[in-house]
Structure formats: structure tokens, C-alpha cells
C-alpha positions in Angstrom: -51.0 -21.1 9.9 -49.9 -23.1 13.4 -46.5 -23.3 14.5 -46.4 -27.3 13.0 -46.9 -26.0 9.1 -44.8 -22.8 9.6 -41.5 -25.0 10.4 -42.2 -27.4 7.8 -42.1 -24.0 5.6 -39.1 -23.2 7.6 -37.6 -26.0 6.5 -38.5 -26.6 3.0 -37.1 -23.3 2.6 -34.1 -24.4 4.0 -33.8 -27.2 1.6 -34.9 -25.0 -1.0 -31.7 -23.1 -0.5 -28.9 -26.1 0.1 -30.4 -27.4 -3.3 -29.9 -24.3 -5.4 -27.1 -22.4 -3.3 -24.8 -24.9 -1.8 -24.9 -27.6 -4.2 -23.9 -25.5 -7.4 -21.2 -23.6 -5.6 -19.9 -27.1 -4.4 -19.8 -28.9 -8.1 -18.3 -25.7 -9.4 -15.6 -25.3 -6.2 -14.6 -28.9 -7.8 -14.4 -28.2 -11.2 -12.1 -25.3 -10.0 -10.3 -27.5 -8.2 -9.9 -30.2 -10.9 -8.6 -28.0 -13.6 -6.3 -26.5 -10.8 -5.1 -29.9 -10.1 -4.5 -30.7 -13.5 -2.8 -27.6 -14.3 0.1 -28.4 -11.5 -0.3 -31.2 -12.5 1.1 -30.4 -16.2 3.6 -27.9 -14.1 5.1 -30.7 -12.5 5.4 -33.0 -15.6 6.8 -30.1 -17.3 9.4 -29.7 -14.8 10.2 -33.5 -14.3 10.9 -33.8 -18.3 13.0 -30.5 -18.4 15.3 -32.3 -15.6 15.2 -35.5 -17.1 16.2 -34.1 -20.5 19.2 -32.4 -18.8 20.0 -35.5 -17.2 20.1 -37.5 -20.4 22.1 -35.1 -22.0 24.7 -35.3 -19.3 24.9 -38.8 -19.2 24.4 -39.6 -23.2 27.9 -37.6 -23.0 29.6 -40.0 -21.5 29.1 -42.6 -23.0 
């Protein structure tokens, strides 16, 4: 084996690895982020319709 077909092994080694290391740990880095996102997500809602129900109570008093 010459030095040419030893880095072409190098190298489809290499992709070898990105293919089956990186990319799951990327798709499932996003998944964790989308359900994080979507969790403050329903935080924030949450929060907005606890202050908006105050609101309207406060204002439905007056009138």
C-alpha cells in the first residue's frame, strides 16, 4: 500500500466518521433544540395569557 491509496483510506475514514458521528449528533442537537424552543415557547404564551387575563379583569371592571 503507497502513500496515494493510504490517504484516500485516510480519508474515507474520515468521511466515514462525519457521516455516522457528526451528522446524527447534529439532527438530534436540533430536535433538542426544537422541542426546547417550543417549550419556552409555550412558557411565554402561558405567561402572556396570565397577564392579559389580569388585564381584562381589571379593565372589564370598569366598565
Amino acid at each position: 500500500m503507497n502513500k496515494k491509496e493510504m490517504e484516500k483510506q485516510h480519508f474515507l475514514l474520515l468521511k466515514k466518521a462525519f457521516l455516522f458521528g457528526f451528522l446524527p449528533m447534529m439532527s438530534s442537537l436540533l430536535i433538542l433544540y426544537l422541542w426546547l424552543g417550543l417549550f419556552i415557547g409555550k412558557v411565554i404564551s402561558d405567561i402572556g395569557a396570565v397577564i392579559f387575563f389580569i388585564f381584562y379583569k381589571n379593565v372589564s371592571e370598569f366598565f
